[in-house]
C-alpha positions in Angstrom: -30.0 -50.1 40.2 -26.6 -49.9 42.4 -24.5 -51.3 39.8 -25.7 -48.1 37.0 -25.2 -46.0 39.9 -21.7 -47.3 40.4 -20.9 -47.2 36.3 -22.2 -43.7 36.2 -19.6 -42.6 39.2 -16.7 -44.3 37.4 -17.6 -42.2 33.9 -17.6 -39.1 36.2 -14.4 -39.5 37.6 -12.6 -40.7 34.3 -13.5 -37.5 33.2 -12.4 -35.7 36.2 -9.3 -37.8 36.2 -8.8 -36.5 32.2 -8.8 -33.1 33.2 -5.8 -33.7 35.9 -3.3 -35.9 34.1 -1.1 -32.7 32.4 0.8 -33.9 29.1 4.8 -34.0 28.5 6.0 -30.3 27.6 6.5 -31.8 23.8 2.8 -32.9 23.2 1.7 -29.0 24.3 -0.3 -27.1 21.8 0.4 -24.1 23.0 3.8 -23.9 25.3 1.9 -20.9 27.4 -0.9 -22.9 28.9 -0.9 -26.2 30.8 -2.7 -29.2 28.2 -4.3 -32.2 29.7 -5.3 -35.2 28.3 -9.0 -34.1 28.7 -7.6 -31.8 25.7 -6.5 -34.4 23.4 -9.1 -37.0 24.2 -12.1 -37.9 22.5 -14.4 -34.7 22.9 -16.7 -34.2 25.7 -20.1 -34.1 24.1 -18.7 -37.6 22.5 -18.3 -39.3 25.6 -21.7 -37.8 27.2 -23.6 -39.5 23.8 -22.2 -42.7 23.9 -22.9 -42.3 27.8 -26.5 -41.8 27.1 -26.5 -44.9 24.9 -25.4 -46.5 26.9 -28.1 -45.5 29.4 -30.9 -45.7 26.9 -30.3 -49.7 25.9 -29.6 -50.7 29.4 -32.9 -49.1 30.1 -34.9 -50.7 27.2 -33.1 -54.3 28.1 -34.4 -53.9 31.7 -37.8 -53.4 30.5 -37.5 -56.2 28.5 -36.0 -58.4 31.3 -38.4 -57.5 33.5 -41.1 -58.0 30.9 -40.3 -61.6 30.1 -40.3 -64.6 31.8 -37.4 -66.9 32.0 -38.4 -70.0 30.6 -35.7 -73.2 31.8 -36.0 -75.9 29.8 -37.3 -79.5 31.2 -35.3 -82.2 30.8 -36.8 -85.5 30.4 -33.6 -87.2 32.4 -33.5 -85.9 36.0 -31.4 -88.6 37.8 -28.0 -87.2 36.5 -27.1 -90.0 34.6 -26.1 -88.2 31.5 -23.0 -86.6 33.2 -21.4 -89.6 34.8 -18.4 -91.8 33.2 -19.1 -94.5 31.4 
């Protein structure tokens, strides 16, 4: 699956990317140590359990998309005459 590969390298790199954005001087906790937004932010663990989810229902609706057929509907009119002008 290329596209849950590719939505699992963005989360990654949010992450990274909270823990390199540095916050105004006035939103510090503590004025002696540098505070990113990774510190104010939802907390880590959060993120990594909605993450996994996430994971778990795409997973189960794969299943079930693979399980299933897609039934199309028949239509009794094939010549296209319900979408012209009249």
């Amino acid at each position: 699956m290329v596209e849950k590969d590719e939505i699992l390298n963005v989360f990654k790199d949010g992450l990274n990317n909270l823990k390199k954005i540095e916050l105004h001087n006035l939103l510090w906790k503590d004025p002696s140590q540098k505070q990113y937004l990774s510190d104010i932010y939802y907390p880590e663990s959060s993120m990594f359990n909605f993450k996994q989810t996430c994971l778990t229902g795409l997973e189960r609706l794969a299943i079930k998309m693979d399980n299933k057929p897609i039934a199309v509907p028949k239509s009794d009119k094939v010549d296209g005459s319900e979408f012209r002008h009249k």
